[in-house]
Structure formats: structure tokens, C-alpha cells
Backbone bond lengths (Angstrom), bond angles and torsions (degrees), N, CA, C in turn:
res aa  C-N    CA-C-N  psi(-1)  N-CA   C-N-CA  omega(-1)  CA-C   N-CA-C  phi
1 X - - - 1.450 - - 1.527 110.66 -
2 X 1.471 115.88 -39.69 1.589 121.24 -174.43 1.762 99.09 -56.36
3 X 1.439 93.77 -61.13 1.834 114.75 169.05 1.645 94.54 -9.59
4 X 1.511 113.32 -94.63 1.247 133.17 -140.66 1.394 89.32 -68.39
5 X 1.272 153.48 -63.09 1.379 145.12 155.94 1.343 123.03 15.88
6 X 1.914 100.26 -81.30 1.212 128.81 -157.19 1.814 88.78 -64.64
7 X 1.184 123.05 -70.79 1.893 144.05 150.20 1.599 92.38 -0.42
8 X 1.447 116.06 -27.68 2.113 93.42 -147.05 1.985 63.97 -108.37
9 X 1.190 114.40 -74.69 1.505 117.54 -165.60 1.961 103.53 -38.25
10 X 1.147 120.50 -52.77 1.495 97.99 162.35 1.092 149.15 -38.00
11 X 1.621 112.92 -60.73 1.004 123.29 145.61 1.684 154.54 -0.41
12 X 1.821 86.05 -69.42 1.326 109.64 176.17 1.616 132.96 -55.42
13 X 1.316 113.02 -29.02 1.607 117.44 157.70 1.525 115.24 -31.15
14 X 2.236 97.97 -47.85 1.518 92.74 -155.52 1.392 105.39 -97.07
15 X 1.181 118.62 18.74 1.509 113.51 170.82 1.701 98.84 -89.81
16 X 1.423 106.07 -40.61 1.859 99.31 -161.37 1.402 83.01 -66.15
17 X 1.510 142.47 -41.25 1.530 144.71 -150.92 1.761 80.88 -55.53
18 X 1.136 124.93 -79.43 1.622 152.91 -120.91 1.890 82.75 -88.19
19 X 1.103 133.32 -35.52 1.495 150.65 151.66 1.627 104.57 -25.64
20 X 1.109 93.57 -69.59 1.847 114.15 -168.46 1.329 120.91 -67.00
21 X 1.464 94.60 -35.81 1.971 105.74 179.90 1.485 108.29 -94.45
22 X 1.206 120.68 -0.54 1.620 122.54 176.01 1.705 121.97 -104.99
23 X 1.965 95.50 -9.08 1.562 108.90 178.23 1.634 117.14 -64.92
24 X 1.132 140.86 152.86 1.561 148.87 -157.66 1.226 89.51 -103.86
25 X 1.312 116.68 158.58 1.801 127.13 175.13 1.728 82.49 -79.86
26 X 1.717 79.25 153.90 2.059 90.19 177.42 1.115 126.25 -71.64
27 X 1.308 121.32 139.68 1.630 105.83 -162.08 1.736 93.11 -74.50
28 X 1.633 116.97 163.36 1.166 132.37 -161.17 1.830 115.16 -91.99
29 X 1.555 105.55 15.85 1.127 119.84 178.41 1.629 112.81 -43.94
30 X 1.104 84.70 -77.11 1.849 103.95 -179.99 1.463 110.11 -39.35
31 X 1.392 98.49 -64.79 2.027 93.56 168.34 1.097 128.61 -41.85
32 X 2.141 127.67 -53.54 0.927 151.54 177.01 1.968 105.59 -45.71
33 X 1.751 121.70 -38.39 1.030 112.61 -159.57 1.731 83.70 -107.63
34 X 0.884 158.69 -7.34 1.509 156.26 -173.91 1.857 89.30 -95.44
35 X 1.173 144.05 -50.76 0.912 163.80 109.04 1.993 124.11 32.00
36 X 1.496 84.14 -49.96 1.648 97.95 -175.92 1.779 85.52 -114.71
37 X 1.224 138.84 15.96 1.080 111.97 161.05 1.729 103.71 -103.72
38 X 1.148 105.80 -7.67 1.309 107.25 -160.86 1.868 97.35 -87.61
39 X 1.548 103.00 -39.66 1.391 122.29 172.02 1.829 98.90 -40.88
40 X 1.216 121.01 -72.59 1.073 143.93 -142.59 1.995 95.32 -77.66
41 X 1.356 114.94 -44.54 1.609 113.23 161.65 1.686 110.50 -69.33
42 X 1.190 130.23 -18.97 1.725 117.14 -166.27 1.252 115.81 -121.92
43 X 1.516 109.49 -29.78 1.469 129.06 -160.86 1.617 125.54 -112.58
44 X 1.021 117.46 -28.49 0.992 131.03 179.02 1.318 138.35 -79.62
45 X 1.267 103.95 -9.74 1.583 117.02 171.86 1.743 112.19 -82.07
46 X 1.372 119.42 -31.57 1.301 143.95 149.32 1.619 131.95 -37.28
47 X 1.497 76.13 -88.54 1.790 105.08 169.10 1.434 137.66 -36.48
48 X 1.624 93.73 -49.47 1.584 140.61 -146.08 1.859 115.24 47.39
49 X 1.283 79.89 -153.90 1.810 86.95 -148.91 1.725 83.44 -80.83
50 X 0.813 104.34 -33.10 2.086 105.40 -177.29 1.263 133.17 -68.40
51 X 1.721 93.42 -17.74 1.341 106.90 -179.91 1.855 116.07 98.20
52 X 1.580 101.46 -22.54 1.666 118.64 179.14 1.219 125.91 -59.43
53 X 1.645 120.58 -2.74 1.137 140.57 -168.87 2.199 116.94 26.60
54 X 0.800 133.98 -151.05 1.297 121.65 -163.25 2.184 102.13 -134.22
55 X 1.150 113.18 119.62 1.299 118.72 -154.77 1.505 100.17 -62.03
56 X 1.953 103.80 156.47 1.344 88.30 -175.24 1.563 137.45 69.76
57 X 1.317 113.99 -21.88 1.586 114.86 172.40 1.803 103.23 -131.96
58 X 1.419 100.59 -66.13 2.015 100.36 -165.34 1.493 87.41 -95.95
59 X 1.130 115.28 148.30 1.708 123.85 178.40 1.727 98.55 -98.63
60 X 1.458 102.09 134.08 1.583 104.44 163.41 1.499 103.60 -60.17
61 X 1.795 82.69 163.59 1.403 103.24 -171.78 2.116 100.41 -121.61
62 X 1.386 88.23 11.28 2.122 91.74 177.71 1.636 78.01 -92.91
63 X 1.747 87.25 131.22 1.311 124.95 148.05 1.685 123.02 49.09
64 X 1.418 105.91 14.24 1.453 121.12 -168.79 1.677 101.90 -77.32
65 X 1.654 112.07 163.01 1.373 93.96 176.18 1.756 105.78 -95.86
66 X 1.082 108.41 -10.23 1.384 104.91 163.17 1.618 109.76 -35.72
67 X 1.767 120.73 -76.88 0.875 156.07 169.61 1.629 103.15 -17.19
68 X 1.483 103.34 -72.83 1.820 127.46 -160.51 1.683 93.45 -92.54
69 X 1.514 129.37 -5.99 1.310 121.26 -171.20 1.427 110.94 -81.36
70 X 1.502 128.95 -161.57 1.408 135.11 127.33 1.950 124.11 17.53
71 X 1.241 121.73 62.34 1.356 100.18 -171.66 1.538 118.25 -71.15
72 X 1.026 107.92 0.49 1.732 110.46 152.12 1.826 110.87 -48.21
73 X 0.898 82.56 -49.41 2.006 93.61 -161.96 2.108 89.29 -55.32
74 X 1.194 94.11 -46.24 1.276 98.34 -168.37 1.593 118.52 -58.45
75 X 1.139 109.60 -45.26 1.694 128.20 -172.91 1.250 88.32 -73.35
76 X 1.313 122.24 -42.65 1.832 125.31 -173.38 1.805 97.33 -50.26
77 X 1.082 117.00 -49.87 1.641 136.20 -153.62 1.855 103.93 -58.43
78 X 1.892 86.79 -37.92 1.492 103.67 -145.35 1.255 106.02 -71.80
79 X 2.056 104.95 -42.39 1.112 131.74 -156.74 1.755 97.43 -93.51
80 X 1.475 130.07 -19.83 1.277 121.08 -174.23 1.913 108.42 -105.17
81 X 1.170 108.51 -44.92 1.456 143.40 -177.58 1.383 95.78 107.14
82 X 1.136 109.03 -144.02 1.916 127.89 177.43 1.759 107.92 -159.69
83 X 1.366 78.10 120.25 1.521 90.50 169.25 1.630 130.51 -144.87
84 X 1.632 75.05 66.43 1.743 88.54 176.19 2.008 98.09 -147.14
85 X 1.378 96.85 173.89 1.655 98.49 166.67 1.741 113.09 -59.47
86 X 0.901 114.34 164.07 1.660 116.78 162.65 1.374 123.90 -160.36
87 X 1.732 121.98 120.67 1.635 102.14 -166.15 2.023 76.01 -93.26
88 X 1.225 96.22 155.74 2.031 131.62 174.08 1.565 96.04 -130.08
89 X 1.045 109.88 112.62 1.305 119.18 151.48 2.075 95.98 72.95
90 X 1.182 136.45 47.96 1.166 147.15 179.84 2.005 95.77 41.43
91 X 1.206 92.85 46.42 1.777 92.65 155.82 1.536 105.63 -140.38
92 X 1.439 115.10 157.64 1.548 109.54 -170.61 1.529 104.77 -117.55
93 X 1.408 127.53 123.55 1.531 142.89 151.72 1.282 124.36 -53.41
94 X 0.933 111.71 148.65 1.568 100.19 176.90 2.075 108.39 -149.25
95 X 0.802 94.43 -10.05 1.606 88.44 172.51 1.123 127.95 -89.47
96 X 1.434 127.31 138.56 1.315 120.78 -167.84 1.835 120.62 -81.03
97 X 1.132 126.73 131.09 1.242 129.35 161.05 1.677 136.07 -71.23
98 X 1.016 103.67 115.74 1.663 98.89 -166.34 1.510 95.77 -70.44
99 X 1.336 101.77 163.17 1.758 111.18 172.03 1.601 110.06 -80.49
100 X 1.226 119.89 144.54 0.943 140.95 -157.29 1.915 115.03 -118.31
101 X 1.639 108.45 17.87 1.524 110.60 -148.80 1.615 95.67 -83.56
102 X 1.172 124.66 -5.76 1.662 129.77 168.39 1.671 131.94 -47.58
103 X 1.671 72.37 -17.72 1.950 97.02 -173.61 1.479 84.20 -88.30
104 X 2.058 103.49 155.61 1.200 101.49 -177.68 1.828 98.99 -93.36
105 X 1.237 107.88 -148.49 1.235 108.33 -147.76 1.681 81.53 -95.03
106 X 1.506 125.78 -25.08 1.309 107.38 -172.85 1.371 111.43 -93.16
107 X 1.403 117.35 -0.54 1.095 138.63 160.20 2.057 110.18 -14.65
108 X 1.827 58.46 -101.19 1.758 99.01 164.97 1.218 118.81 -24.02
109 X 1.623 106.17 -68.38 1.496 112.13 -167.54 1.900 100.65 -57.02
110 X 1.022 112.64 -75.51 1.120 120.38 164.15 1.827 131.31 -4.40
111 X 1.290 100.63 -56.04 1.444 117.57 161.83 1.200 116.78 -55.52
112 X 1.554 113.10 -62.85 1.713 128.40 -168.17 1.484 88.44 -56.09
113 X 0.902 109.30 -69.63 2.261 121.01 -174.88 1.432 91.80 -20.18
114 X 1.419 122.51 -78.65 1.762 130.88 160.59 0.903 111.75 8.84
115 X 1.417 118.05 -82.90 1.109 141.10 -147.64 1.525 98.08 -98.40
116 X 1.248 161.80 -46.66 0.547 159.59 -148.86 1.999 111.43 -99.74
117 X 1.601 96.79 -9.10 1.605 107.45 -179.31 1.191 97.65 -112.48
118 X 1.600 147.26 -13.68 1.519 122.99 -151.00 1.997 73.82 -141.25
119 X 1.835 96.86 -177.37 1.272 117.85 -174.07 1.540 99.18 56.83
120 X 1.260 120.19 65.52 1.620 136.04 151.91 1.428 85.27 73.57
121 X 1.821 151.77 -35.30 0.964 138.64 -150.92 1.583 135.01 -91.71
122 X 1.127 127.03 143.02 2.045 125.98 -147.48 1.186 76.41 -136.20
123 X 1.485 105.44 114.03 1.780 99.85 176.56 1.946 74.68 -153.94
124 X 1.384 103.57 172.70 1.118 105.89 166.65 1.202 128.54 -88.21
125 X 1.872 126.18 153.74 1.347 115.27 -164.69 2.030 106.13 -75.91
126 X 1.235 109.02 -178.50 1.781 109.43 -162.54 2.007 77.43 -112.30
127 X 1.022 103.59 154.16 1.679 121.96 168.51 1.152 114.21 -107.28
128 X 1.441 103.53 155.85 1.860 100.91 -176.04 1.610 87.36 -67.20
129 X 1.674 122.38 -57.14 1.302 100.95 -177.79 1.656 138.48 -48.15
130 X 0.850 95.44 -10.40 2.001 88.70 156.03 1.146 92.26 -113.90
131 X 1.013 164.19 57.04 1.719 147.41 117.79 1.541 87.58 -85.38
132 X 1.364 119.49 -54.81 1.738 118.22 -150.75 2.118 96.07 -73.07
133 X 0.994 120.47 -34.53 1.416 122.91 158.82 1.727 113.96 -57.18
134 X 1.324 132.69 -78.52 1.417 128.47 178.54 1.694 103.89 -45.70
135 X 1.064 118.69 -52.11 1.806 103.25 170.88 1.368 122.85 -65.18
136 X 1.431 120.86 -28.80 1.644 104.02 155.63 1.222 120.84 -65.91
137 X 1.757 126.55 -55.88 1.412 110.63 166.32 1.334 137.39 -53.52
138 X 1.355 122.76 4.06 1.428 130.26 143.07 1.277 141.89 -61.27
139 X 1.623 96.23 -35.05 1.384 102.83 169.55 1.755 131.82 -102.27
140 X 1.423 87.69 25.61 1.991 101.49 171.86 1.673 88.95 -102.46
């Protein structure tokens, strides 16, 4: 009986080990809804509530490759703004975006996830670790 004990208390490390390496990345729920509030305080007056943004000035955010592209480009956008024309998808923008680098880094991620999960679009969610990377390479 001591045997099988000592056997179970050994053991037990490698079950929590074998536990830990078999867990799924978290689904992006939580981000996605922290995300649309943040949408809804920064973005949305722009954007709009649909995501269709306003022709000619704010570029939609359905299904563009801006949107579904590079989420570097995106965090780049968030953390610098844009202030030049830009055609997306052979249409041209023209209003400028203020920078947005006040948001923290989970901010961001959080938002992009948003945006990058809802308005018809399946893109992958953004990590604070590439937000917290594109804001250091901003500041060299």
C-alpha cells in the first residue's frame, strides 16, 4: 500500500505536466467582447456600428484585405494613425486617422481581435505580444 502511494505521489507532477501541454489556446471570446467595447468608445463614430465605415473618408473594415491582411499593418495604423489618402480594395479614403497609441497594448490587441472576428470577417485574433513588439519598434 505504502508502494502504490509513494508510485501515485511521484507520478503526479506528470499528469499536471501532460495536463498543461494538452490545454487549447483560449478561445478569443473575452478579447473579442473587451474589444467591442473599446470599438464602440474609439471606433465607431468613424467606422460605424456595421463596421462599413463612411464612403470616401473612413474605409470599411467588412472583409477588406487591409482588415484580413498583415495584422502588423493594422497595430501599425492603431499605434501611428494615418494621415494620408489610401485606396483598400480599389476605393480611395481620404480622412485622416489620429493615432491611437494611448490604448494599452491589450487594448489594441483586443480591438484588432474585434475587428478582425465580427463584420462577416475570420481573420486571426492580434496578441498583446505583437502589439507590445510593433510599439517597441516604434520607438527606435
Amino acid at each position: 500500500m505504502k508502494r502504490i502511494f509513494v508510485l501515485l505521489l511521484l507520478m503526479a507532477p506528470l499528469f499536471v505536466m501532460a495536463q498543461k501541454k494538452t490545454k487549447t489556446a483560449p478561445s478569443p471570446a473575452a478579447s473579442i467582447a473587451r474589444g467591442q467595447q473599446v470599438y464602440t468608445q474609439y471606433c465607431l463614430s468613424c467606422h460605424q456600428a456595421d463596421g462599413g465605415g463612411v464612403p470616401n473618408m473612413n474605409p470599411p473594415l467588412i472583409k477588406t484585405t487591409y482588415v484580413l491582411g498583415d495584422s502588423r499593418k493594422l497595430i501599425k495604423v492603431v499605434l501611428n494613425g494615418f494621415m494620408q489618402n489610401v485606396d483598400i480594395d480599389g476605393e480611395s479614403y481620404s480622412n485622416n486617422m489620429p493615432p491611437h497609441n494611448f490604448l494599452t497594448d491589450q487594448q489594441i490587441a483586443d480591438v484588432l481581435t474585434y475587428v478582425r472576428r465580427n463584420f462577416g470577417n475570420k481573420a486571426a485574433p492580434v496578441t498583446v505580444a505583437q502589439v507590445k513588439t510593433a510599439r517597441a519598434a516604434n520607438k527606435k
